[in-house]
Residue, then its C-alpha position, 0 to 999 in steps of 0.5 A: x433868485x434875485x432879479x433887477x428887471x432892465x426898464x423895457x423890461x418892466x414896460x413890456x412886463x405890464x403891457x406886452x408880455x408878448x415880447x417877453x421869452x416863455x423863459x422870462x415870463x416864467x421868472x417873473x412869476x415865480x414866486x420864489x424869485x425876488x423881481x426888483x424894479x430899480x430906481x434908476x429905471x423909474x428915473x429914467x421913465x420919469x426923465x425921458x417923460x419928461x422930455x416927451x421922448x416917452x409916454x407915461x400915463x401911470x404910477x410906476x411905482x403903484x404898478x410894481x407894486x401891483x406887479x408883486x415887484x420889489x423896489x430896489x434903491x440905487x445906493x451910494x456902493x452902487x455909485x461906487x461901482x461906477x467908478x471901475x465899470x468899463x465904458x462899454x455901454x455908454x447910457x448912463x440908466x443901464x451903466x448905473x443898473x449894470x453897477x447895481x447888479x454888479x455890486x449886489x450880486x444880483x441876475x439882471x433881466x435885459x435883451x441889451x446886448x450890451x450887457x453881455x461886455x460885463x461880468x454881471x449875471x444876466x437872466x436871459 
């Protein structure tokens, strides 16, 4: 199973695991699935530090790496994708990771309810 982990869900993956189901802790460590870090979520932890709204004192990169997360590209289809999306969710982060799972055809891992407005498959 492909996944695009949602951005708090990478946060609480490497470091409150307890905030994670039993089911998608599971997922996350099953090695036949392909677990993708996004992008978009690293820009969106590098903005929001940025701006001080967030605290970042690591190397996302290197974490999901560490993780055994593949990373994933936000591509120019995935841009595409935005143009036909319903303004359901208005953050522009998880807009642009519901296009990229959308077009890839992708599970998306998130506890936004949000997400549920759109046909993207998520792993709940």
């Amino acid at each position: 199973m492909k996944i695009i982990i949602d951005t708090h869900i990478f946060l609480w993956a490497i470091s409150d695991t307890f905030k994670l189901s039993k089911k998608q802790l599971l997922a996350l460590q099953t090695l036949s699935n392909t677990i993708y870090l996004s992008s978009i979520s690293v820009t969106e932890l590098m903005i929001k530090s940025s701006i001080g709204k967030l605290h970042i004192d690591f190397d996302p990169i290197a974490v999901a790496k560490e993780s055994g997360f593949e990373l994933l590209d936000f591509s120019v289809e995935d841009a595409m994708a935005l143009k036909d999306l319903p303004f359901h969710h208005k953050d522009p982060f998880d807009r642009m990771l519901i296009s990229q799972a959308l077009n890839r055809k992708f599970k998306i891992m998130t506890v936004d309810s949000k997400f549920n407005l759109y046909h993207c498959k998520i792993f709940k």
